[in-house]
C-alpha positions as a printed NumPy array, in Angstrom:
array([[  5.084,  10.752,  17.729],
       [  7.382,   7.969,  18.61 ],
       [ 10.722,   7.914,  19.328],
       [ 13.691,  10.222,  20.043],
       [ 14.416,  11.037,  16.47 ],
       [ 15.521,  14.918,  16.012],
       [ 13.16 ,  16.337,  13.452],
       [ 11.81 ,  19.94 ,  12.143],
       [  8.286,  18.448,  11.583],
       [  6.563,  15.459,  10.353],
       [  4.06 ,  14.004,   8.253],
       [  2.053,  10.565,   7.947],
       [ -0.07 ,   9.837,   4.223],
       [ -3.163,  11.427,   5.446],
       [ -1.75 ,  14.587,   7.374],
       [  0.04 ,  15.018,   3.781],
       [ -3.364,  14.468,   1.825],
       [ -4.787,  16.61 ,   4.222],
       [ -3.24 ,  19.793,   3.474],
       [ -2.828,  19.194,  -0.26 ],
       [ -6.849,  18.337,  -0.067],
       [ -7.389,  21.402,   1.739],
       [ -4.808,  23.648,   3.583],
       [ -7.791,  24.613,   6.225],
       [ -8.729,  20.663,   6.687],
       [ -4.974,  20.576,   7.652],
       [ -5.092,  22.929,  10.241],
       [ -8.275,  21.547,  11.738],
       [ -6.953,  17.972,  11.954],
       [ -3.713,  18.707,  12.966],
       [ -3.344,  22.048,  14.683],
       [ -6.603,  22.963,  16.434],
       [ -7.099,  19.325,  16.404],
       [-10.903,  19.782,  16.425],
       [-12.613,  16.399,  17.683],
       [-14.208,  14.111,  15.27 ],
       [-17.208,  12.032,  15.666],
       [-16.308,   8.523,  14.4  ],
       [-18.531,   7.293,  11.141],
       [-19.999,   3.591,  10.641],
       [-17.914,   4.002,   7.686],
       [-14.582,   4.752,   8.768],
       [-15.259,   2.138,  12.07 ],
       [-16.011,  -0.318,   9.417],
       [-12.667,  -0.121,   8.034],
       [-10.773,  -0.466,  11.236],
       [-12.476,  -3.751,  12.428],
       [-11.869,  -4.702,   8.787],
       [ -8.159,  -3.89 ,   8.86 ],
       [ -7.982,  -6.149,  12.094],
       [ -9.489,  -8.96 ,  10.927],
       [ -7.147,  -9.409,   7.94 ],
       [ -4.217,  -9.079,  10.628],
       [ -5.408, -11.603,  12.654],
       [ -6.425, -14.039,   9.58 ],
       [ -2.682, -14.004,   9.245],
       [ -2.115, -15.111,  13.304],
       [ -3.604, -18.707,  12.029],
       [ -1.707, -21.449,  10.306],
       [ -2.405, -21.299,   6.505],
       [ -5.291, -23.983,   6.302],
       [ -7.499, -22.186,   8.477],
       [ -7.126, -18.786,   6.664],
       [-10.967, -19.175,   5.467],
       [-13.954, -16.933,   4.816],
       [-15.693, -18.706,   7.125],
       [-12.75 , -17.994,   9.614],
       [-12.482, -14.614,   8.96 ],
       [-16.305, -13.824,   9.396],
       [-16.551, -15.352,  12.989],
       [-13.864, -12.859,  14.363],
       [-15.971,  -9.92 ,  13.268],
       [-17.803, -10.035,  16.422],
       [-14.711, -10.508,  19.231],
       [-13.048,  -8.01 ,  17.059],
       [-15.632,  -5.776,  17.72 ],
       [-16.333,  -5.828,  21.085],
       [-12.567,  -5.461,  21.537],
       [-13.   ,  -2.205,  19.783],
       [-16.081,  -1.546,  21.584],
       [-13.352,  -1.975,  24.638],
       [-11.174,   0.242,  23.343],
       [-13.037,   2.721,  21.924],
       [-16.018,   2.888,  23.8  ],
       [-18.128,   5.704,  21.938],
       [-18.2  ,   3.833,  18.897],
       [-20.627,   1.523,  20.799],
       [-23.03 ,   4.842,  19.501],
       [-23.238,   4.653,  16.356],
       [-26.001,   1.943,  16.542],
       [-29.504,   2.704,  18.506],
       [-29.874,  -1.416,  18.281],
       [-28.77 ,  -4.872,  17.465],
       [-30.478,  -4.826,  14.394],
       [-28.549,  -2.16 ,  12.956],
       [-24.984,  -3.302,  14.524],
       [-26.036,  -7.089,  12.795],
       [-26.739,  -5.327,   9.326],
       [-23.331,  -3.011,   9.638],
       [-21.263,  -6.138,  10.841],
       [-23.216,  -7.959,   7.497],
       [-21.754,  -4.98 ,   5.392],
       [-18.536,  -6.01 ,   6.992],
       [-18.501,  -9.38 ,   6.178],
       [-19.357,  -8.314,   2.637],
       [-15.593,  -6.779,   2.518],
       [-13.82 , -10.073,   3.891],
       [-15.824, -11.56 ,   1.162],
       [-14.846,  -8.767,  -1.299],
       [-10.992,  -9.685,   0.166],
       [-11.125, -13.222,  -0.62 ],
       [-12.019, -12.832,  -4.42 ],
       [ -8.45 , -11.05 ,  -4.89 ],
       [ -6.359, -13.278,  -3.265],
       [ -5.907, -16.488,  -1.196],
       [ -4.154, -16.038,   2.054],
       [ -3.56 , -19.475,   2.375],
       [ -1.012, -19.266,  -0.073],
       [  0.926, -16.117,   1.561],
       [  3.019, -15.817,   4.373],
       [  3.672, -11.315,   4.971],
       [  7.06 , -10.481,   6.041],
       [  5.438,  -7.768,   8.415],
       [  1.938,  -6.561,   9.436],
       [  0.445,  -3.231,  10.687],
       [  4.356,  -2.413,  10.195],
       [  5.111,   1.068,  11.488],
       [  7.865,   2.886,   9.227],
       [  9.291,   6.013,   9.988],
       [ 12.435,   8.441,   7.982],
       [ 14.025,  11.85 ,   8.782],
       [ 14.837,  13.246,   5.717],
       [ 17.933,  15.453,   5.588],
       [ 17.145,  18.817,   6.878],
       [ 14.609,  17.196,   9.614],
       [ 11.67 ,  16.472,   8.101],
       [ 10.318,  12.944,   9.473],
       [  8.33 ,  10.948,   7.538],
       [  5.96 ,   8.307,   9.048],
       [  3.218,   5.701,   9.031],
       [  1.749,   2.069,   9.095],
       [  1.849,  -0.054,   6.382],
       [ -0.78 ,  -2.833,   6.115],
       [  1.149,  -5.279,   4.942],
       [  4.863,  -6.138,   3.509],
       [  5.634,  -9.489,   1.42 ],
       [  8.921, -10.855,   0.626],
       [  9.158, -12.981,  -1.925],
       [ 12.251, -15.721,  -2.187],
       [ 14.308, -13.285,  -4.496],
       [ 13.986, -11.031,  -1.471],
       [ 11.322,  -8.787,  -3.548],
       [  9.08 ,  -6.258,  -1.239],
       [  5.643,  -5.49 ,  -1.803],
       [  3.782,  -2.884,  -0.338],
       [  0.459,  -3.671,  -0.043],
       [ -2.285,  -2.05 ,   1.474],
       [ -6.109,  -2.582,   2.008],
       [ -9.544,   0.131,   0.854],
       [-12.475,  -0.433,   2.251],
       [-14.018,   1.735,  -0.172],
       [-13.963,   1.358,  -4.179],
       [-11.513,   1.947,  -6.15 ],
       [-10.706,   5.405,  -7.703],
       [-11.623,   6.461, -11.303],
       [ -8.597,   6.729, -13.771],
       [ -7.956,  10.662, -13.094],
       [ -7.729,  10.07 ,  -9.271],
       [ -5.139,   6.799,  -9.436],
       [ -2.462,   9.221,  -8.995],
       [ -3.594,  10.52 ,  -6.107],
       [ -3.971,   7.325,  -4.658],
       [ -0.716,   5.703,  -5.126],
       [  0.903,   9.104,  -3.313],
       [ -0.048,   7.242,   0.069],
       [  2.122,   4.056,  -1.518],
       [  4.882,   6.408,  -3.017],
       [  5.601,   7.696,   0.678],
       [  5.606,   4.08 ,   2.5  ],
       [  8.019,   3.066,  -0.861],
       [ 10.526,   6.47 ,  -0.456],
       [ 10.341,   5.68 ,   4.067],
       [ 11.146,   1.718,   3.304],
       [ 13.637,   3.022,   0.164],
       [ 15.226,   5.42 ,   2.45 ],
       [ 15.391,   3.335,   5.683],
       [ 16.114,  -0.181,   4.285],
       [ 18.146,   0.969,   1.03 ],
       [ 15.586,  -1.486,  -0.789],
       [ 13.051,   0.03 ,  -3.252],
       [  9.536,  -1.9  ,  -3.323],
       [  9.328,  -4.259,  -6.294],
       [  5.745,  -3.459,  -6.442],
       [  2.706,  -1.397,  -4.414],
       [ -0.403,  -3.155,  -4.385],
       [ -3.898,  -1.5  ,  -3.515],
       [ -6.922,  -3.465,  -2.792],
       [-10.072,  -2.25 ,  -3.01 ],
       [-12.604,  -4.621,  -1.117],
       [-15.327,  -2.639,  -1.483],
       [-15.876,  -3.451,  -5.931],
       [-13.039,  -6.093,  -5.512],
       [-10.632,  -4.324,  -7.671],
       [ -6.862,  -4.043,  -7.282],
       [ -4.635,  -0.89 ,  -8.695],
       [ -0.515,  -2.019,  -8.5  ],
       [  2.52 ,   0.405,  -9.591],
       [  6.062,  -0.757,  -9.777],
       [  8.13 ,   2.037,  -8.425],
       [ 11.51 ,   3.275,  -9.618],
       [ 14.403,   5.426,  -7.808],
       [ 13.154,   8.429,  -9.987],
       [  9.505,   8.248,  -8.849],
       [ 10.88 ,   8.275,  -4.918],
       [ 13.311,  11.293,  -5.827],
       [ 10.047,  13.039,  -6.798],
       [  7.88 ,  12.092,  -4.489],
       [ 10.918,  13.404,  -1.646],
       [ 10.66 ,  16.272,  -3.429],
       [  7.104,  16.406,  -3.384],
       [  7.02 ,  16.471,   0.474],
       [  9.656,  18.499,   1.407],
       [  7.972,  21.232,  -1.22 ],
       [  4.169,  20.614,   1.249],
       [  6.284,  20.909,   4.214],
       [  7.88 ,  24.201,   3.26 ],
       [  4.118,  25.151,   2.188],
       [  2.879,  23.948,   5.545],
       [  5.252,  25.549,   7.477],
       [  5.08 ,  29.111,   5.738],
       [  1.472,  28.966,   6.093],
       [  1.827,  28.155,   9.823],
       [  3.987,  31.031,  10.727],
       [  1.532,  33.349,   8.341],
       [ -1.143,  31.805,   9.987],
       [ -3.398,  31.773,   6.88 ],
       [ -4.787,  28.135,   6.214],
       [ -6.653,  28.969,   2.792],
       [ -9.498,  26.863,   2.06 ],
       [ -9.48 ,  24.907,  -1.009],
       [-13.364,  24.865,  -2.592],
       [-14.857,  22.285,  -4.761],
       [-17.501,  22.02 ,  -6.552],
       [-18.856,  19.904,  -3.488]])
């Protein structure tokens, strides 16, 4: 939490995927608040994420591969600094070199879909935030916003992982819709377009937005916070099974 904002509640992307994944993952994660043990995986995608932000610290000639690949390491031990337990998840240097290879396999993956050189973001690792009428806040961090010289926003945001089969693209623009209906409602601007990049098969999934989608998606989360807050005071945090 940030801020003196009133508010009933709130919600970021993933504490909203959470519950509608799983109303019991939601109460873990975010009420009992059980501790996690960080994945190569997931560790991956941070030191990914902050390379990309820095790329964008040096002047436009310089944004490079080659650039990009020799901050993996500094960027690392910083988070090594930071976060010292993820030091862990390697029992030697020949496993930390082959991880921070899969690593620079993503900056590669990132370069194929666009050339930074030619961009210049509005904002980076932006944090957004909303209270909805009746108190609900709404926030996040967006990866990255663009302007374009007609003032145009995009919305774009970086996946470490691949991208989603065509029954799941839904689901994974709902993370988008939110920043879009936060930067709609805070800025009175609606995103021109959300953009999705998927570094690990190099794919991209985009969505132009519309004042219609946003009304929904309000909707949308002020229906899973009235869900989340009756099964809170019930105290009954079903679990949702899959077939996995």
């Amino acid at each position: 939490e940030v801020g003196d904002l009133p508010g009933v509640g709130s919600l970021s992307p993933a504490r909203a995927g959470d519950f509608m994944t799983c109303p019991l993952l939601f109460r873990y994660r975010t009420i009992d608040r059980l501790p996690q043990s960080p994945s190569s995986a997931a560790v991956r995608g941070t030191l990914v994420h902050s390379v990309l932000e820095k790329l964008f610290d040096l002047p436009a000639a310089e944004r490079t591969i080659e650039s990009a690949a020799t901050m993996l390491r500094p960027e690392w031990e910083a988070l090594v600094e930071a976060e010292p337990e993820v030091a862990g998840l390697f029992d030697d240097d020949a496993e930390l070199a082959a991880w921070l290879t899969s690593a620079r396999a993503l900056l590669d993956g990132y370069f194929t879909l666009e050339d930074p050189q030619r961009l210049d973001p509005a904002e980076r690792e932006s944090f957004v935030e909303v209270v909805l009428p009746g108190g609900l806040r709404l926030r996040g961090i967006v990866d990255r916003l663009d302007m374009n010289r007609s003032g145009d926003l995009q919305v774009v945001d970086y996946k470490t992982g691949r991208s989603p089969g065509e029954a799941f693209e839904g689901k994974a623009l709902f993370q988008m819709k939110f920043y879009a209906l936060v930067i709609w409602r805070t800025r009175g601007v609606i995103p021109k377009r959300l953009k999705l990049m998927y570094l690990g098969d190099r794919e991209t999934l985009s969505y132009s937005p519309d004042e219609r989608d946003l009304l929904a998606t309000e909707r949308k989360l002020l229906a899973l916070w009235e869900a989340i807050e009756k099964a809170t005071q019930a105290r009954n945090f079903l679990p949702k099974v899959s077939r996995l």
